[in-house]
TIDOZA-331226 format. One line per field, with one value per residue (C-alpha): residue in three letters; x, y, z. Coordinates in steps of 0.1 Angstrom, whole numbers, always signed. Each point is the difference from the previous one (the first is absolute). Example, Ala and Ser with C-alpha at 12.3 -4.5 7.8 and 13.67 -1.06 7.14 Angstrom:
2
type: (ALA, SER)
u: (+123, +14)
v: (-45, +34)
w: (+78, -7)
//
This chain:
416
type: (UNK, UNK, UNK, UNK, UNK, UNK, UNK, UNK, UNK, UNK, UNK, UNK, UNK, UNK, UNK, UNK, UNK, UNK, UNK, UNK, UNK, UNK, UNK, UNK, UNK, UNK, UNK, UNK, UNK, UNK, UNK, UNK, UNK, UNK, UNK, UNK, UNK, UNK, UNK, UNK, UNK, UNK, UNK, UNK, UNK, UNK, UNK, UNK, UNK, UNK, UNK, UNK, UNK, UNK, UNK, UNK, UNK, UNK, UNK, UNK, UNK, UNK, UNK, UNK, UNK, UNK, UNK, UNK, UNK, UNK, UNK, UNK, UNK, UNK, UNK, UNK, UNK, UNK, UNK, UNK, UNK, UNK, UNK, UNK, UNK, UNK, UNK, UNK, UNK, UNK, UNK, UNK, UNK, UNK, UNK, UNK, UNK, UNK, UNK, UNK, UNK, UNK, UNK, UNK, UNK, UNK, UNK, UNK, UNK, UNK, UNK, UNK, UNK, UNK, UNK, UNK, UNK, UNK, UNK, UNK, UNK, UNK, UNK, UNK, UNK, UNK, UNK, UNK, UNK, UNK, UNK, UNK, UNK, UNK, UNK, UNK, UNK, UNK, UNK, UNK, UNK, UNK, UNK, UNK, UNK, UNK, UNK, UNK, UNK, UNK, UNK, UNK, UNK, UNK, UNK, UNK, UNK, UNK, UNK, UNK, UNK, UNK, UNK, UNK, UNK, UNK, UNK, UNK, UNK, UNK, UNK, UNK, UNK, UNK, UNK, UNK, UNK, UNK, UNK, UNK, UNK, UNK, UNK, UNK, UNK, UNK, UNK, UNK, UNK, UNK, UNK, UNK, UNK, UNK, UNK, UNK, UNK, UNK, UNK, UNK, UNK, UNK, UNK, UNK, UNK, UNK, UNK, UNK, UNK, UNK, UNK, UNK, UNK, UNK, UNK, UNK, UNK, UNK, UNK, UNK, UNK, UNK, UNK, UNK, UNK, UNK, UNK, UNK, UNK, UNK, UNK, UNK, UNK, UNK, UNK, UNK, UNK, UNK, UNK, UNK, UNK, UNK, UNK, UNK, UNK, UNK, UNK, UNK, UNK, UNK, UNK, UNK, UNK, UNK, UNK, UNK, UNK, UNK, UNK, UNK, UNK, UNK, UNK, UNK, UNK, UNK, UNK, UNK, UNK, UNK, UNK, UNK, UNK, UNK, UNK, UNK, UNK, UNK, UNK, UNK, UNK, UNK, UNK, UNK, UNK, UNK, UNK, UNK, UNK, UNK, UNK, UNK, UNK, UNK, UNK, UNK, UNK, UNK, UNK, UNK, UNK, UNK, UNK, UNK, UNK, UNK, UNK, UNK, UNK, UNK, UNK, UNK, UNK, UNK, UNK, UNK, UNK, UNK, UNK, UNK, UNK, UNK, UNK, UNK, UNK, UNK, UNK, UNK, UNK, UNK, UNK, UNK, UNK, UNK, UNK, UNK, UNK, UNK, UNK, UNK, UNK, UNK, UNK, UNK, UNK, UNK, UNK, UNK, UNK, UNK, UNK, UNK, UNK, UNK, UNK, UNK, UNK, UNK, UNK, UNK, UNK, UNK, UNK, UNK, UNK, UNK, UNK, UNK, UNK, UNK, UNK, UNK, UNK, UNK, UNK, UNK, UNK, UNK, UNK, UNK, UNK, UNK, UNK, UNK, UNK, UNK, UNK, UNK, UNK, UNK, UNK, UNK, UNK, UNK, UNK, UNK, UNK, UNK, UNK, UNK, UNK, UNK, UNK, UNK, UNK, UNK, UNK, UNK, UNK, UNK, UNK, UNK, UNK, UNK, UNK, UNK)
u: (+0, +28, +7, -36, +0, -34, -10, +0, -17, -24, +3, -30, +17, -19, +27, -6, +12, -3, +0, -14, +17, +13, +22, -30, -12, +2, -8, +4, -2, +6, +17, -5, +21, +16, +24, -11, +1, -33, -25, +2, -7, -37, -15, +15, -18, +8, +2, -13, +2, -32, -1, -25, -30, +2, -20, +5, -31, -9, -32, -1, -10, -28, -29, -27, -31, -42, -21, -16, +29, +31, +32, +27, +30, +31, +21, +24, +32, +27, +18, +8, -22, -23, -22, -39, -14, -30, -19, -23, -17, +17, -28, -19, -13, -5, +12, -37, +1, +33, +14, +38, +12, +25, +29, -6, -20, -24, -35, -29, -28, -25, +16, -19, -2, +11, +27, +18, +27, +36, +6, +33, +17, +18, +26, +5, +20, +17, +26, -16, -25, +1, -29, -6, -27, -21, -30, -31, -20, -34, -14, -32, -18, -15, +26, +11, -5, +24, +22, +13, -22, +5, -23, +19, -28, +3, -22, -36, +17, +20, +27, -4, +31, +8, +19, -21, -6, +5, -23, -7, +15, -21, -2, -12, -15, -9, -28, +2, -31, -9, -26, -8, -1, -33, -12, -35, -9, -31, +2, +7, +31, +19, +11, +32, +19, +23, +25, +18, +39, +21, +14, +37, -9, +6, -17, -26, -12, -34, -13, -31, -1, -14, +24, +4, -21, +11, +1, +5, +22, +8, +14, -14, +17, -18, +8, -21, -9, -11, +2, +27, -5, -3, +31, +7, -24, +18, -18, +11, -9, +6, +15, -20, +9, +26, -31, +27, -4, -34, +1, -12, -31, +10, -22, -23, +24, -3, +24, +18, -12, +27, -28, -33, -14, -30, -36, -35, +12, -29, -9, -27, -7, -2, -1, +36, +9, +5, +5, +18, -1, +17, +4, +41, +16, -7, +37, +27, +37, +10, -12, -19, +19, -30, -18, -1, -29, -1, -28, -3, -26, -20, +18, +33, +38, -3, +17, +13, -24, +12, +32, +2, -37, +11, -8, -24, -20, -32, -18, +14, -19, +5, -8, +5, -17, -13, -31, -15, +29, +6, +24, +10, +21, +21, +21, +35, +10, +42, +16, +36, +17, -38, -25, -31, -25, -25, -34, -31, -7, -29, -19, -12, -16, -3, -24, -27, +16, +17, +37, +11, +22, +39, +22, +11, -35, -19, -37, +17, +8, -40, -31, -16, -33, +27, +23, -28, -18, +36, +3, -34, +4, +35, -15, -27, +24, +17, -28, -11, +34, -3, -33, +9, +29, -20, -27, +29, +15, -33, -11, +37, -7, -38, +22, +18, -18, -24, +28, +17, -35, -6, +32, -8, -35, -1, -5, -35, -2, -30, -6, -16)
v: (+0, +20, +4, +17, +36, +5, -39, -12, -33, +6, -22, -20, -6, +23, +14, +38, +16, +35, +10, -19, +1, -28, -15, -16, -17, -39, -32, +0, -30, +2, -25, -1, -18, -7, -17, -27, +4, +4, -14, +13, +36, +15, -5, +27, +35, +24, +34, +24, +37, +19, +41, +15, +20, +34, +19, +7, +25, +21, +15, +39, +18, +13, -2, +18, -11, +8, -23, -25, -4, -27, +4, -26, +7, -28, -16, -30, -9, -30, -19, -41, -16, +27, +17, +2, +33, +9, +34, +10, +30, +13, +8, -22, -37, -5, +14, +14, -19, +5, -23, -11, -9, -22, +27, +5, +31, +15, +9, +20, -3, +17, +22, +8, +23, -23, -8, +29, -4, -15, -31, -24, -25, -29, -25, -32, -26, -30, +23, +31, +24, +39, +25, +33, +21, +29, +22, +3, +32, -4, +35, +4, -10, +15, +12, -28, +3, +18, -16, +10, +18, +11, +26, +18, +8, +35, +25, +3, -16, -20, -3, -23, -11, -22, -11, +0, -35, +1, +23, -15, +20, +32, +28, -9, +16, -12, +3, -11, -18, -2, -8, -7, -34, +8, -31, +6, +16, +21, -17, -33, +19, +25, +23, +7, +37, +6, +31, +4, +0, +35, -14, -13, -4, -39, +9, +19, +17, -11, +27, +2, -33, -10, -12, -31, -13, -32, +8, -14, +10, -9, +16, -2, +5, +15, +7, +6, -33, -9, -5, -24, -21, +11, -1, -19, +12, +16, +4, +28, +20, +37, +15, +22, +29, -5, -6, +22, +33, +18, -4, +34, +3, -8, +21, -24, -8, -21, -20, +25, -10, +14, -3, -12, -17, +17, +6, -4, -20, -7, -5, +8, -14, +27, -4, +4, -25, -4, +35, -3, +30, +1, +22, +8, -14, +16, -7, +14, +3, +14, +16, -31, -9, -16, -31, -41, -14, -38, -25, -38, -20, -26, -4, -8, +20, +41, +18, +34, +20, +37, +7, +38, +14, +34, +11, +29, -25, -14, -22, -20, -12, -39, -6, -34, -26, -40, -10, -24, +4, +9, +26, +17, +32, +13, +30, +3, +36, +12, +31, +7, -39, -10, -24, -5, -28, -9, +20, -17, -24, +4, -23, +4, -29, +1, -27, +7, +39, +10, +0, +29, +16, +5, +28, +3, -1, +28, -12, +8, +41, +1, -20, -24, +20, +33, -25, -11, +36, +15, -32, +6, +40, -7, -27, +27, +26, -22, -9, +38, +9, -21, +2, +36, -9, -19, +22, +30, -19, -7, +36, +17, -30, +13, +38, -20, -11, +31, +23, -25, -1, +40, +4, -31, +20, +27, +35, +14, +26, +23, +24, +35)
w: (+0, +4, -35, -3, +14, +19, +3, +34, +21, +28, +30, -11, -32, -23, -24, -9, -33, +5, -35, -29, -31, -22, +24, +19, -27, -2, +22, +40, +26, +36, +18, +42, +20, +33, +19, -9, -36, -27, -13, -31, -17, -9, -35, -25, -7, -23, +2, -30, -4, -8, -10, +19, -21, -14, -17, -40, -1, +27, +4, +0, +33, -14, -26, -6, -23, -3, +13, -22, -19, +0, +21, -6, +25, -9, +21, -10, +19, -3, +17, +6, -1, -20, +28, +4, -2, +23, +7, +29, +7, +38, +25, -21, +3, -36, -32, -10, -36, -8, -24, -5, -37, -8, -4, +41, -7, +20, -24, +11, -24, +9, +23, +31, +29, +22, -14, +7, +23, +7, -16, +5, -22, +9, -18, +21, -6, +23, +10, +12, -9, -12, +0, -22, +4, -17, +4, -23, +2, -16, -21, -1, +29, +35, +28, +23, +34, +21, +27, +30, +16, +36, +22, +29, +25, +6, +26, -15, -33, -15, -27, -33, -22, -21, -32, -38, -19, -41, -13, -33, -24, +13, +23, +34, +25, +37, +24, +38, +12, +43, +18, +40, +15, +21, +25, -6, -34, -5, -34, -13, -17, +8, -28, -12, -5, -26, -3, -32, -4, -16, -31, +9, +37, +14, +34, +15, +36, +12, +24, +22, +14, +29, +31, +16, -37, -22, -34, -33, -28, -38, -28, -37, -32, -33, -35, -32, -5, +32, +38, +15, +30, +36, +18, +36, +23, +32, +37, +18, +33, -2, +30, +25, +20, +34, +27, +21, -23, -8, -37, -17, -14, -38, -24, -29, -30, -31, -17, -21, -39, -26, -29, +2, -28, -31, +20, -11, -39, -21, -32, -28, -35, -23, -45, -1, +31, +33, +20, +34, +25, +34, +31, +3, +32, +35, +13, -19, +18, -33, -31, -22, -31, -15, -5, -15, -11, +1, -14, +0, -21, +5, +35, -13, +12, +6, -31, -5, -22, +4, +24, -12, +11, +12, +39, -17, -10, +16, -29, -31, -28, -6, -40, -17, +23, -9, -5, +24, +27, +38, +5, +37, -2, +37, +0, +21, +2, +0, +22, +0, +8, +15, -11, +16, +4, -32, +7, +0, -37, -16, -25, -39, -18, -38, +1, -26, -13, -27, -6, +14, -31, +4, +0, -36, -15, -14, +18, +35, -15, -11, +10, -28, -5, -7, -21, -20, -9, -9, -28, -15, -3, -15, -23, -8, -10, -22, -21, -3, -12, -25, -11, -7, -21, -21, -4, -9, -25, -13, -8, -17, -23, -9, +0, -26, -22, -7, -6, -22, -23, -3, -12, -29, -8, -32, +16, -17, -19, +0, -32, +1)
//
């Protein structure tokens, strides 16, 4: 052994080879034996040298693709023996109906929501086993929830933070939800409040609570196509006045409201469409910017109709409507780097009208009846002007003719 830098023999009689390489290749036998002499050495074994697995392709750290559509992420390694590739989802018991190919690569078809995430590859083989791993941000969908979140109970209120989840591929904006945990509710449920979030704000202070009171908090994320879900709920008691101070009698406040959202939105069919009128908002920290008008049809995602109404405004006409559909129209009004709630939604059925016209046609600048009388005079004036053309042309060639035949008649003569 001595002829073998870093090989050595344990008292047991295990021999260790520190370093593999090509010398530890071949057959071995042990042979035990005492004073007495042996009885003979152990069958033979042989010793082969196998290269751990590495990886050929690495996935990326990230990738980004629309929902619906087809992600393939590869991942092939080597080694010997060739290693297995595997992929899991982490913080996930299954893969969600992810598929791997024969190439080791990870495919997505269709690619959900869910699927969002961190996701780890893996090349095993006998000798030991390597990991890579990549993240896949899904466009297109509703905010995730967010994580995180802690309250800090505070005197009469209480502190909310906490850290935003993937918002979709959109602008999101946050709302914090609370509500007491009352022993014996008047009602069979109690309601829920919810204060909305300054835009690029992760946490919020809850004021006017009551003291020595459980309540519950959550955080929700929104963008245009929709609401995500509810966060953690957190129970917290907010902290009372010292009993060994006289607390001051504290004046009536409200949660301060940075922009509240469009009043009193309704609309009204008229011949050229749908006209919306509002009341501008009643809590303004700064001057309004303007408004967005948003629809969705037929119950499906919220869209963006108009985002540049300006703040002068208080009614917008809404032209080019389907026949025989549900539509429900909200407005979310903009001040400085503020966005408020959506005001109330209201309603318009086209079951059973006419199509309302669009934009670009003429019928939406005059009214049928008006369309129809202008035609008929122009139509009218047409057929006059022509009428007297013909009628003209008609007489210089009478003119014509009888000055053409008194020239071809003898003069008379009379005689005395």
């Amino acid at each position: 052994l001595s002829q073998f830098p870093g090989w050595s023999m344990r008292a047991d009689g295990s021999l260790v080879i520190a370093t593999g390489n090509d010398d530890a290749l071949g057959v071995y036998a042990c042979t035990p034996y005492n004073s007495y002499g042996t009885a003979g050495e152990s069958q033979p074994t042989r010793v082969l040298l196998k290269d751990p697995p590495g990886f050929t392709v690495r996935p990326k750290d990230e990738y980004f693709q629309e929902v619906g559509r087809e992600l393939v992420i590869p991942c092939t390694g080597h080694g010997d023996p060739p290693p297995t590739i595997t992929w899991r989802k982490v913080d996930s018991m299954n893969r969600g109906g992810a598929q791997v190919d024969g190439n080791g690569s990870l495919v997505l078809h269709p690619l959900t929501k869910e699927q969002h995430g961190l996701w780890q590859c893996t090349a095993t083989n006998q000798v030991a086993s390597v990991s890579a791993s990549t993240t896949v941000h899904v466009l297109g969908t509703s905010p995730h929830a967010v994580t995180n979140v802690s309250v800090l109970p505070l005197v009469l209120a209480a502190n909310i933070s906490w850290e935003p989840g993937f918002d979709g591929g959109y602008f999101q904006r946050f709302s914090v939800w609370y509500s007491p945990l009352v022993k014996h509710p008047p009602r069979a449920h109690h309601d829920w409040v919810s204060l909305s979030v300054p835009v690029g704000a992760q946490h919020l202070l809850v004021e006017n609570l009551q003291p020595d009171t459980s309540y519950q908090f959550s955080v929700l994320a929104q963008n245009k196509l929709g609401s995500g879900p509810f966060s953690q709920i957190i129970t917290s008691v907010p902290r009372g006045f010292p009993v060994t101070t006289v607390p001051p009698e504290l004046p009536a406040m409200t949660v301060h409201v940075f922009l509240s959202p469009p009043q009193a939105l309704t609309a009204n069919e008229t011949v050229r469409g749908v006209l919306l009128r509002w009341q501008p908002p009643t809590q303004v920290s700064v001057a309004l910017s303007g408004y967005t008008l948003e629809l969705r049809q037929d119950k499906g995602s919220w869209e963006v109709l108009d985002h540049s109404i300006p703040s002068t405004k208080t009614q917008v006409l809404v032209p080019g409507l389907i026949k025989d559909a549900f539509y429900e129209f909200r407005l979310v009004a903009f001040a400085g780097s503020y966005i408020s709630d959506p005001s109330n939604t209201v309603n318009v059925s086209t079951a059973g009208m006419e199509v309302y016209p669009s934009r670009t046609q003429l019928p939406e600048l005059l009214p049928q009846p008006v369309l129809a009388g202008v035609i008929g005079g122009i139509c009218f004036l047409s057929v006059a002007v022509i009428l007297s053309t013909v009628a003209t042309c008609i007489m210089n060639r009478r003119r014509a003719a009888r000055i053409q035949k008194r020239r071809q008649d003898p003069p008379l003569v009379f005689s005395p």
